[in-house]
C-alpha positions as CSV (number, residue, x, y, z in Angstrom):
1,X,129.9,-4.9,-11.2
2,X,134.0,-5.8,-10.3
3,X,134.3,-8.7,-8.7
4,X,135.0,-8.2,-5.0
5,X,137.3,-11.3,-3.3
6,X,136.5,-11.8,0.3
7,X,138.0,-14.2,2.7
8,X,136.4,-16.0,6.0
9,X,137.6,-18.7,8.1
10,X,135.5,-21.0,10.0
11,X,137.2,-23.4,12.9
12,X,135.5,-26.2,13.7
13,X,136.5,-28.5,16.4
14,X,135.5,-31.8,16.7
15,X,136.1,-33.2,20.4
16,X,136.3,-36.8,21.3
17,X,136.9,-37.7,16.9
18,X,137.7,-41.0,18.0
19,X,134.9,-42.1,19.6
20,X,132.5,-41.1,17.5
21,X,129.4,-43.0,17.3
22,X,128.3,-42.0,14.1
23,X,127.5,-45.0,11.5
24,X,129.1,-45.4,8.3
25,X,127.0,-43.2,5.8
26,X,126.3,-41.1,8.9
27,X,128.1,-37.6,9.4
28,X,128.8,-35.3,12.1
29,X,127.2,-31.5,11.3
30,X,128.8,-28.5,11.9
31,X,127.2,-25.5,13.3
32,X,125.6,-23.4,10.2
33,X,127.8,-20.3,9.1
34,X,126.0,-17.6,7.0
35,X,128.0,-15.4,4.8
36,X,125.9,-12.0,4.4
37,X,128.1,-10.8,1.8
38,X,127.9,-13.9,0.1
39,X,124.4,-13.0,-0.8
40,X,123.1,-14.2,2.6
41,X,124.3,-17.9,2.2
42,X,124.2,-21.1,4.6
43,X,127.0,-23.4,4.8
44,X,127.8,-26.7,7.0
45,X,130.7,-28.9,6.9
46,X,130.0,-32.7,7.1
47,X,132.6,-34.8,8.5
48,X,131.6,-38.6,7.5
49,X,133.9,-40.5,10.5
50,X,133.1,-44.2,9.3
51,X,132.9,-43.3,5.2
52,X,130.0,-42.4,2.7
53,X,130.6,-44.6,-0.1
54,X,133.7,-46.4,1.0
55,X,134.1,-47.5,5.1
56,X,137.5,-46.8,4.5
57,X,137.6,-43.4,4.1
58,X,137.0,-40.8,6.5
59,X,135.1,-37.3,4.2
60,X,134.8,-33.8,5.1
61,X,132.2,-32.0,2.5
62,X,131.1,-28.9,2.1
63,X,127.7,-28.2,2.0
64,X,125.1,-25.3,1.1
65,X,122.5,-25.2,3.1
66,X,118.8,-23.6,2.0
67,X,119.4,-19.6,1.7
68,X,117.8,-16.5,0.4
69,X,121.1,-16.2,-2.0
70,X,120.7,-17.3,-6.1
71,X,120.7,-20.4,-7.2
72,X,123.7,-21.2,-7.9
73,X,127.2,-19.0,-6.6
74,X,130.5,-19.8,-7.8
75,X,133.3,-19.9,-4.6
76,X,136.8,-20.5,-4.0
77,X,138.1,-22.6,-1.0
78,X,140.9,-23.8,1.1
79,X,140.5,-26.5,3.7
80,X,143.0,-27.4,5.8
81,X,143.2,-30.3,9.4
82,X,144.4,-29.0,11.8
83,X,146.7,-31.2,14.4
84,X,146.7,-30.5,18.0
85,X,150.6,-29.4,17.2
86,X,149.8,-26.8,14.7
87,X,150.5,-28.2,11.7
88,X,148.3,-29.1,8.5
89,X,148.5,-32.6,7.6
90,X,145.1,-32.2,5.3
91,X,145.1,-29.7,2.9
92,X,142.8,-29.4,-0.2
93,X,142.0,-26.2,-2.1
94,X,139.8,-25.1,-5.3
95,X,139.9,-21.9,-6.9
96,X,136.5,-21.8,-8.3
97,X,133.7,-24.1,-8.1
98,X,129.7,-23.6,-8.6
99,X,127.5,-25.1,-5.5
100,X,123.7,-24.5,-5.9
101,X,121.7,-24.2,-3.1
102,X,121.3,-27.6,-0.8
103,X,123.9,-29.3,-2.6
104,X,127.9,-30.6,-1.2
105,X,131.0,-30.9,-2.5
106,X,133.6,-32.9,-1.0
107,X,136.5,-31.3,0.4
108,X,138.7,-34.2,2.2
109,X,138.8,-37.4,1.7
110,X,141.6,-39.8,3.3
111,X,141.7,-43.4,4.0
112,X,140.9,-43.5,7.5
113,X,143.6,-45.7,8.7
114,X,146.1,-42.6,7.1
115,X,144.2,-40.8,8.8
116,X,144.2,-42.0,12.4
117,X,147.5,-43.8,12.6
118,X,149.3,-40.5,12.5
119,X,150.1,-40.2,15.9
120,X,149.9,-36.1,15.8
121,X,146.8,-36.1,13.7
122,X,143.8,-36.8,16.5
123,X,144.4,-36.0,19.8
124,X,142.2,-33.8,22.5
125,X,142.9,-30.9,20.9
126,X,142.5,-31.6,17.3
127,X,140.4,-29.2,15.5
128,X,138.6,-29.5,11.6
């Protein structure tokens, strides 16, 4: 069968980043997103405030959640953070890269003081 290239965006905003509670090793969980003509897969974004492996970092991952689909599916991606002024001071993109079910990948990683000093990156309207 031809390969068939589809394209989806999911917005996720995350209100009140700054204040976020969440411990390092501790993430904030998007809502789920299932792709039907992905073979009826799950996905979640995990945005790590305080760091995973480093407290220094702030990491957005892509996860797949438990699905119907195979095993294994190979996708492209671009993920981008958005400012409340429109621009895109995060960008990271992959053009092909195999995730098997329940399994992540990161997508963003920045050391959170980059991150949060920017005075156009986090504000009320900021959105991941």
């Amino acid at each position: 069968m031809p390969f068939k290239e589809e394209t989806f965006t999911f917005i996720w905003k995350i209100e009140n980043f700054n204040f976020s509670t969440k411990r390092f090793g501790e993430s904030i969980i998007s809502p789920c997103f299932k792709l039907q003509s992905m073979d009826k897969t799950n996905w979640y974004l995990k945005c790590y405030p305080r760091g995973v492996r480093n407290r220094f970092f702030i990491v957005i991952k892509l996860h797949r959640g438990e699905d119907s689909g195979p095993e294994t599916i190979d996708i492209g991606f671009k993920a981008y953070v958005i400012a409340f002024d429109g621009s895109f001071p995060f960008i990271e993109e992959t053009d092909s890269i195999y995730l098997q079910k329940g399994n992540e990948i990161k997508i963003i990683r920045e050391l959170r003081d980059t991150f949060l000093n920017r005075p156009r990156i986090l504000s009320n309207g900021d959105t991941f």
